[in-house]
Kinemage of the C-alpha trace (Angstrom):
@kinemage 1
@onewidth
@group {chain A} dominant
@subgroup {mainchain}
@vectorlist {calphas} color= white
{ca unk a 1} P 0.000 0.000 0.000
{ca unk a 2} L 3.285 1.909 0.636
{ca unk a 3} L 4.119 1.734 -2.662
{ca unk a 4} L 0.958 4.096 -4.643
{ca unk a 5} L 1.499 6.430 -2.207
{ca unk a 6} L 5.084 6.657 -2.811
{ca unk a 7} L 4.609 6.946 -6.411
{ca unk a 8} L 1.956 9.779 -6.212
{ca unk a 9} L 3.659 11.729 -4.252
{ca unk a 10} L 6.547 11.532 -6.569
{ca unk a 11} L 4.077 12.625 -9.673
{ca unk a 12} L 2.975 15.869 -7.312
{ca unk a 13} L 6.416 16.508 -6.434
{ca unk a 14} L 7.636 16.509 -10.661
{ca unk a 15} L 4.969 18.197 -11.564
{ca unk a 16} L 5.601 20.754 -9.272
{ca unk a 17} L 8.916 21.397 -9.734
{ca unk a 18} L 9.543 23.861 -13.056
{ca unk a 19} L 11.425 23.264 -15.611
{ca unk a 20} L 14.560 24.981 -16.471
{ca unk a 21} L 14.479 27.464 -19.182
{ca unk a 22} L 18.726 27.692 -19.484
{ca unk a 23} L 20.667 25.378 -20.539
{ca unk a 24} L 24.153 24.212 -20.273
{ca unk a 25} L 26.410 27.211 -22.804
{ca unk a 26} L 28.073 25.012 -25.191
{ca unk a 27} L 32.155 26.091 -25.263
{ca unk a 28} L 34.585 26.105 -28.586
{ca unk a 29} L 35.257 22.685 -27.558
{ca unk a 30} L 32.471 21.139 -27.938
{ca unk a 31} L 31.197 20.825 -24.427
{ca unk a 32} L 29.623 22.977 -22.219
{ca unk a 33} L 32.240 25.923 -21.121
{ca unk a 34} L 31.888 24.498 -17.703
{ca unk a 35} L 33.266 21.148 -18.194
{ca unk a 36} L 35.861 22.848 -20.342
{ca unk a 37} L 36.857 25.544 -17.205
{ca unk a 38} L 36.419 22.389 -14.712
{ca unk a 39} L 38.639 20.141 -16.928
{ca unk a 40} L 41.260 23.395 -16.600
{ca unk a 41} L 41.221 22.756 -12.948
{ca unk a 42} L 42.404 19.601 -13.222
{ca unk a 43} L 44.962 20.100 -15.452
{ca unk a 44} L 45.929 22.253 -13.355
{ca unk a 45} L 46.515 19.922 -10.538
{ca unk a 46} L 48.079 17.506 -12.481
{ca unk a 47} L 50.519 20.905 -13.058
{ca unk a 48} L 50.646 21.344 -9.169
{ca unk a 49} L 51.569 17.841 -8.480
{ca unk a 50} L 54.765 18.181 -11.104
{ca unk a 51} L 55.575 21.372 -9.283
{ca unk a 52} L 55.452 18.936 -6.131
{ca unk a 53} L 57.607 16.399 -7.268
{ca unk a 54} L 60.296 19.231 -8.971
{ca unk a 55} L 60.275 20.715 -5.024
{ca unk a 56} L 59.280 23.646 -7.246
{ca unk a 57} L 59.655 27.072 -4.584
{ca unk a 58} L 56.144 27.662 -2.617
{ca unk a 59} L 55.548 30.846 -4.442
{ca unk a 60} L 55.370 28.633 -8.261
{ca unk a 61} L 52.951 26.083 -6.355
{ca unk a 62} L 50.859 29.000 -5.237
{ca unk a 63} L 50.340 30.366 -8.522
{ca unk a 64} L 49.426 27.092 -9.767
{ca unk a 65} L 46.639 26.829 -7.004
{ca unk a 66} L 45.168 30.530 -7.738
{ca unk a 67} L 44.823 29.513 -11.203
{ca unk a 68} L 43.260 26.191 -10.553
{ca unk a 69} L 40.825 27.629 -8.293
{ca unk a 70} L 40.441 30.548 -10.344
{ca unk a 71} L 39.152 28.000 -13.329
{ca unk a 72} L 36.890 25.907 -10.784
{ca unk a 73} L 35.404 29.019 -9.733
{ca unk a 74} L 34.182 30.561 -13.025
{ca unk a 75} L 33.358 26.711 -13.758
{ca unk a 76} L 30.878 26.778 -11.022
{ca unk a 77} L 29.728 30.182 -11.358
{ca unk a 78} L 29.105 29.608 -15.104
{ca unk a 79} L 27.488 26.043 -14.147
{ca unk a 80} L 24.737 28.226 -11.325
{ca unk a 81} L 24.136 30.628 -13.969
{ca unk a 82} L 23.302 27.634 -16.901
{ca unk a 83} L 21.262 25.509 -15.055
{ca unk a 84} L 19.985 28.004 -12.200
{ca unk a 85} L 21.391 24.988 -9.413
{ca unk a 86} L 22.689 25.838 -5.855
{ca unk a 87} L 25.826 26.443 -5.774
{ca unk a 88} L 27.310 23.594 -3.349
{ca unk a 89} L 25.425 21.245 -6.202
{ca unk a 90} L 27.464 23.099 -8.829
{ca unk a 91} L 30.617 23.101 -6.914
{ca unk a 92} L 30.454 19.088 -6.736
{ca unk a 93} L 29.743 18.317 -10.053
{ca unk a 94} L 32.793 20.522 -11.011
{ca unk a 95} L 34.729 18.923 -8.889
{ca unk a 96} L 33.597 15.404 -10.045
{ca unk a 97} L 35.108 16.706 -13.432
{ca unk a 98} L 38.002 18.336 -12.587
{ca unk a 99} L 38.524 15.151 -10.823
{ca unk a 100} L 37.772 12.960 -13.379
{ca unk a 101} L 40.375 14.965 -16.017
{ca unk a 102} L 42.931 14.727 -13.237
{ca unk a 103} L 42.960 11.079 -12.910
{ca unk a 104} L 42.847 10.530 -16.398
{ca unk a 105} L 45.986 12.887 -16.895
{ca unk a 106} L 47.475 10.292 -14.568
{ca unk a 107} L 45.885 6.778 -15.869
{ca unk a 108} L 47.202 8.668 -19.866
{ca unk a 109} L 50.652 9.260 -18.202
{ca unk a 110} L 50.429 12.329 -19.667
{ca unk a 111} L 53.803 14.352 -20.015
{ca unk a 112} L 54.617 17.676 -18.429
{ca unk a 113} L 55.031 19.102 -21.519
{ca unk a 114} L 51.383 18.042 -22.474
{ca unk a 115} L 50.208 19.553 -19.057
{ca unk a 116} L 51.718 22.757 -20.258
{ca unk a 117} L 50.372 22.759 -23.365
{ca unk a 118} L 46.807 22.083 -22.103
{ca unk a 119} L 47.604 25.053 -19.777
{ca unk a 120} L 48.104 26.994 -22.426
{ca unk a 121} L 45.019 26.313 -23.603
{ca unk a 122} L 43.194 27.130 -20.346
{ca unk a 123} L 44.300 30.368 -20.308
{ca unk a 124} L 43.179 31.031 -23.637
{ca unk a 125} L 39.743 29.683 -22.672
{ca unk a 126} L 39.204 31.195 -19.486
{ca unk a 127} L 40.364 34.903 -20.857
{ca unk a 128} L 37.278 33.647 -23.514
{ca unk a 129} L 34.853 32.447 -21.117
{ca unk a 130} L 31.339 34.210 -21.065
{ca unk a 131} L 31.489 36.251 -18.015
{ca unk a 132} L 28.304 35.355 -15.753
{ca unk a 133} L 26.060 38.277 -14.837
């Protein structure tokens, strides 16, 4: 009996709940900008670890952190302002990414040198990125 009442209550609640309007802006690579900023992030990390390993000086790690958390940032804000979700829901699924790109970059032994490059990129892309109003 559980069960119907369960299920009707989930029909009410959908129905309630609106629809949203925005959707995810799609980047120049071919995924929403984002994924593409949140990606950065983890690039970036993959850059701070190298920077870890090199006993790189604590000012150069530093710099690598603003950046990354200057990409995860305008990932989430951009991410709130798509899809109109709270911003500790945002903040996880760009983290999830960034994540996900950084352990990739690891599994893909990626190079330094390819790190850099894809930094390269970033900055590119975030000096491009939509600003959010």
């Amino acid at each position: 009996m559980r069960f119907p009442t369960l299920a009707a209550l989930g029909v009410l609640l959908a129905a309630a709940t609106p629809a949203h309007s925005a959707s995810e802006l799609p980047g120049p690579e071919g995924v929403p900008w984002w994924k593409s900023l949140a990606a950065c992030g983890g690039a970036a990390l993959r850059e701070r670890d190298f920077a870890l390993e090199a006993n790189k000086p604590e000012n150069d790690r530093a710099v690598i952190t603003n950046e990354m958390n200057e990409y995860l940032a305008t990932a989430v804000a951009r991410l709130v302002a798509d899809l109109g979700i709270e911003e500790s829901a945002a903040k996880k699924s760009v983290y999830r990414w960034a994540g996900k790109t950084w352990q990739a970059m690891i599994d893909d032994k990626t190079p330094e040198a390819g790190i850099a490059a894809r930094i390269s990129q970033c900055k590119t892309l975030l000096a491009q990125a939509p600003k959010v109003r």
